[in-house]
C-alpha positions in Angstrom: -3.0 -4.3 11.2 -0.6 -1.6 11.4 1.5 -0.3 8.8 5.4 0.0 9.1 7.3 3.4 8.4 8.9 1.3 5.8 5.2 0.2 4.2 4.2 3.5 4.1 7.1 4.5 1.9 6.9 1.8 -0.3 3.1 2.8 -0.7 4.4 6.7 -1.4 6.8 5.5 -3.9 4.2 3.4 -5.5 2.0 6.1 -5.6 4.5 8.4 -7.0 5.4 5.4 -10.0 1.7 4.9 -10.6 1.3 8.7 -11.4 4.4 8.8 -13.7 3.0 5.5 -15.3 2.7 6.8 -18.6 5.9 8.8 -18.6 8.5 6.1 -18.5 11.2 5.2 -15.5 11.9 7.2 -13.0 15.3 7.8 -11.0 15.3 6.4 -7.3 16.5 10.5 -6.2 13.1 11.5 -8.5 11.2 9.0 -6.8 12.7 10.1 -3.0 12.0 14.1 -4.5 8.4 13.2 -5.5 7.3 11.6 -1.7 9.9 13.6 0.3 11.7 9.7 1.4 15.0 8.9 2.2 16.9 7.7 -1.1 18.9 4.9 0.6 16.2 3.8 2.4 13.5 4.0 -0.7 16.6 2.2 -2.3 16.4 -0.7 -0.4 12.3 -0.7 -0.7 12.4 -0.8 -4.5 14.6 -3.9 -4.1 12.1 -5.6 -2.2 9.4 -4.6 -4.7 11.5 -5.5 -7.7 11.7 -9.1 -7.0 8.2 -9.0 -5.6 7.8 -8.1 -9.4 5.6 -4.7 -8.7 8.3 -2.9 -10.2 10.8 -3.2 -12.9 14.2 -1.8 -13.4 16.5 -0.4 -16.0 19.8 0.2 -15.9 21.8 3.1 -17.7 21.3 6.6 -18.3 17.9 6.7 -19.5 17.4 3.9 -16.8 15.2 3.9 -13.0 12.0 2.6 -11.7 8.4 1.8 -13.4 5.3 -0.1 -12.2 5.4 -3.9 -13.7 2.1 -3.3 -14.4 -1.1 -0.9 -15.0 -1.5 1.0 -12.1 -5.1 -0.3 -11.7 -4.1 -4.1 -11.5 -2.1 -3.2 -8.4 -3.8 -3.2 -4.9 -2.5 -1.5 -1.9 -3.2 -4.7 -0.3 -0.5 -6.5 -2.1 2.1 -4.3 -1.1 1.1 -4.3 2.5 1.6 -7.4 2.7 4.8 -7.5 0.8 6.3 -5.2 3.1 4.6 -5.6 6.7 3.0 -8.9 6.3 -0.5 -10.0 7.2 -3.3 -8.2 7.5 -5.0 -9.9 10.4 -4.5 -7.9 13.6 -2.1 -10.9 14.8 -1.1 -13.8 12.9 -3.1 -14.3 9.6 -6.5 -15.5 8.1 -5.9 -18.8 8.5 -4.4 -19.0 12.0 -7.7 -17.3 12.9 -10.2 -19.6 11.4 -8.3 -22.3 13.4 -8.3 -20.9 16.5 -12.2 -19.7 16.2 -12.9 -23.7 15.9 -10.9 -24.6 18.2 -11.3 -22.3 21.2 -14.8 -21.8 21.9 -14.0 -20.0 25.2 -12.9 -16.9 23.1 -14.5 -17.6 19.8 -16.6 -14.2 19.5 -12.6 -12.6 20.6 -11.4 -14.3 17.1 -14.2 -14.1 15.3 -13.6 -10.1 15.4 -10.6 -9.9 14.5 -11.4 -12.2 11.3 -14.2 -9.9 10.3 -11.6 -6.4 11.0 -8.7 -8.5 9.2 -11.8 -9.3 6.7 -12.9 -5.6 6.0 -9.2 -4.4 5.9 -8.4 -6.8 3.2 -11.7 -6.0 1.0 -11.1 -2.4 1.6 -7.4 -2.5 0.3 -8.1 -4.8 -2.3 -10.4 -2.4 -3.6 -8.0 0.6 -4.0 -5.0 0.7 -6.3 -1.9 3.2 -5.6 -3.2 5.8 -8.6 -6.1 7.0 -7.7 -8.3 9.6 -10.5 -10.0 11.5 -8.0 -8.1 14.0 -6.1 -9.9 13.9 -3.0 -10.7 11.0 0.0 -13.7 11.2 1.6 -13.3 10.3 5.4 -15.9 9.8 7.5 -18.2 13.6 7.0 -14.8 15.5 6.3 -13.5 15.5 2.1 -9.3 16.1 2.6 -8.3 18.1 -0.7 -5.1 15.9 -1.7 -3.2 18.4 -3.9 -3.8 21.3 -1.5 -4.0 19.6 2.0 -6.7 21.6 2.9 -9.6 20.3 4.7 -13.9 20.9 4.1 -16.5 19.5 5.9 -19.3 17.6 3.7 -22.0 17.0 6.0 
């Protein structure tokens, strides 16, 4: 799996609607401000996630952007996928289970990259573009996400 330029700024902009959630629309040049993206380019990503039905518009003055839904009923896996396809590391799920069956030769080959296409998804599917805690934890390392600054937690 690997995630486009263009899937990570539709998972910024998501992440930037999911914290404003409570607070209404937001303008596409907010939006761009919020996540540092290109407007015309986030333009043509809200589009896409529009009539995906992620996000809803309004037009007019008071008008922009807003999640479709609760930023909790929205997994990051669903807009991967929207926007870069698959998850499995070539083709998808299913293409895998068929060619595990039918190619014994490299079975265990396939059979891997079910299981990482596997963890990916239930990882993803897990996590939602608003997250309440303000830091990850990444391996022994916690990242500070307001700050950027880094501490070890061994």
């Amino acid at each position: 799996m690997k995630i486009s330029q263009k899937g990570l700024y539709a998972l910024q902009a998501m992440m930037t609607l999911a914290r404003q959630y409570q607070n209404g629309t937001l303008k596409i040049w907010e939006i761009a401000a919020d996540s540092d993206l290109p407007g015309n380019f986030l333009e043509l990503i809200l589009v896409k996630l529009r009539n995906a039905r992620l996000v809803e518009s309004t037009r007019g003055a008071k008008g922009g952007y807003k999640l479709r839904r609760a930023p909790s009923e929205i997994r990051l896996s669903e807009i991967i996928r929207l926007i870069d396809g698959p998850l499995a590391p070539f083709g998808n799920a299913e293409e895998l289970r068929n060619l595990i069956l039918r190619d014994a030769y490299h079975r265990g080959l396939y059979q891997a990259f079910l299981d990482v296409r596997d963890a990916a998804a239930s990882i993803l599917r897990e996590h939602h573009p608003c997250r309440h805690r303000r830091e990850i934890k990444v391996s022994h390392r916690t990242y500070q996400e307001t700050t950027g600054s880094e501490e070890t937690g061994y």
